[in-house]
C-alpha positions as CSV (number, residue, x, y, z in Angstrom):
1,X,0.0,0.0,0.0
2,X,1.8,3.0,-0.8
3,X,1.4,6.2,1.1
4,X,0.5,9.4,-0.4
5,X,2.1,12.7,0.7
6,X,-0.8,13.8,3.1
7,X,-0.7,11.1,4.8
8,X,-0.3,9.8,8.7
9,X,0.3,6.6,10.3
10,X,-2.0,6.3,13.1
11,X,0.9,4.5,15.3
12,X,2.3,7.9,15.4
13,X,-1.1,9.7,16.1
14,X,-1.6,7.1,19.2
15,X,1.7,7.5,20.4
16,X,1.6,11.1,21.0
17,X,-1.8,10.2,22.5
18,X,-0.3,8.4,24.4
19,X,2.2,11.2,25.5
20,X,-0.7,13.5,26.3
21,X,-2.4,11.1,28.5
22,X,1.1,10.9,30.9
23,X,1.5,14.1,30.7
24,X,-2.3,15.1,31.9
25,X,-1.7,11.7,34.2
26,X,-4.8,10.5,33.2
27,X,-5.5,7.2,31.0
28,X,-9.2,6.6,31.0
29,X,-11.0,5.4,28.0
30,X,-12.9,8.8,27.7
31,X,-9.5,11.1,27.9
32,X,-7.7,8.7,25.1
33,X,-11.0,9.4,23.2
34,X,-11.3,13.1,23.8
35,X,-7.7,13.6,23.1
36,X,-7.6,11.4,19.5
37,X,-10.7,13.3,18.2
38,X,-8.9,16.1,18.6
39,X,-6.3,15.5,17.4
40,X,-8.2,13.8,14.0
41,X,-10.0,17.1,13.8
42,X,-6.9,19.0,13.9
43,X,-5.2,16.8,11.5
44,X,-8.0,16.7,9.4
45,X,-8.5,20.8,9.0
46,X,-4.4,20.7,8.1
47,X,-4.8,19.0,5.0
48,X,-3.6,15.3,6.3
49,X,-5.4,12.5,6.3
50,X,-4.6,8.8,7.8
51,X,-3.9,6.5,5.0
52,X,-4.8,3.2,6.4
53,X,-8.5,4.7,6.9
54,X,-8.8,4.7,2.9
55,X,-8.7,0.9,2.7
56,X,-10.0,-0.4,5.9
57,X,-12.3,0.4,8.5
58,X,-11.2,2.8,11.3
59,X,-10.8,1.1,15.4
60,X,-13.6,1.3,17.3
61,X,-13.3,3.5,20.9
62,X,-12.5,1.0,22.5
63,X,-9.6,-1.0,20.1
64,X,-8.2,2.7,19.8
65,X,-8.3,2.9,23.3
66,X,-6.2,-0.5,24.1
67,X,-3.6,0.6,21.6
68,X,-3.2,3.6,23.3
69,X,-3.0,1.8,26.7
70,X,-0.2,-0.5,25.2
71,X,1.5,2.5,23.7
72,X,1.6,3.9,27.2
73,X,2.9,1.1,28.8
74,X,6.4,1.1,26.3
75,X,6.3,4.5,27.1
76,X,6.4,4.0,30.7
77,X,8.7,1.1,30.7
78,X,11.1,2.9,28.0
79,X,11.4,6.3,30.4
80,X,12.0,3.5,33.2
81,X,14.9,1.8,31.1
82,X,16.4,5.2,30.2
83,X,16.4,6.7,34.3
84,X,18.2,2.9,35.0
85,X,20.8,3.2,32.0
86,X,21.3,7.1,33.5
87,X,21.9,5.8,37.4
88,X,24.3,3.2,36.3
89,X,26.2,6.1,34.2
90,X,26.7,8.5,36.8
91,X,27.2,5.7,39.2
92,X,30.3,4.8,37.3
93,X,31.5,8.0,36.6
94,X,31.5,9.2,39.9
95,X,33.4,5.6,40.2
96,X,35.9,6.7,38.0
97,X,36.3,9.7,39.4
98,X,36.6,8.9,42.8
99,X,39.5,6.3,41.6
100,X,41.0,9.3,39.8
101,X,41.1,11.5,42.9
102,X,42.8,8.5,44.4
103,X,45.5,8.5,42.3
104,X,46.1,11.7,42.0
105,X,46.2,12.2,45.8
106,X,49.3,9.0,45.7
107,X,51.1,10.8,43.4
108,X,51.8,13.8,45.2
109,X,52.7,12.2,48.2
């Protein structure tokens, strides 16, 4: 199916769904719904259309709604693996230089 130049995926429109919802803190079927409307409207009055729509039926509220949810999830879990990979970072740099300071401290003795 090629895409034409107007047009969205709808992963992207339900991940920044998705974004809105943690950043309001508030996940609820009727705030992923209120929020993709929106957002459809929006896109809709800027020219763009979503191009899997043309050949298939659009999700109901509530499948749009459980890929939203799922999208949330890898969001949370990816900010989670990102705040671990940035502990263990500045763990070992401050490792390294601690050991540095070591050294340094030997040598001028």
């Amino acid at each position: 199916m090629p895409r034409t130049k107007n047009a969205l995926r709808i992963t992207d429109i339900r991940i920044a769904v998705a974004k809105e919802c943690l950043l309001y803190g508030d996940s609820s079927k009727d705030t992923i719904t209120r929020i993709t409307k929106a957002y459809l409207k929006q896109i809709k009055l800027d020219g763009f259309h979503v191009d899997h729509w043309r050949y298939d039926n659009p999700p109901t509220i509530t499948q749009n709604a459980t890929k939203v949810q799922f999208e949330i999830e890898k969001l949370k879990n990816e900010r989670r693996t990102n705040n671990t990979k940035k502990k263990l970072r500045n763990a070992s740099k401050a490792a390294s230089r601690s050991s540095a300071t070591k050294k340094n401290k030997k040598r001028r003795l």
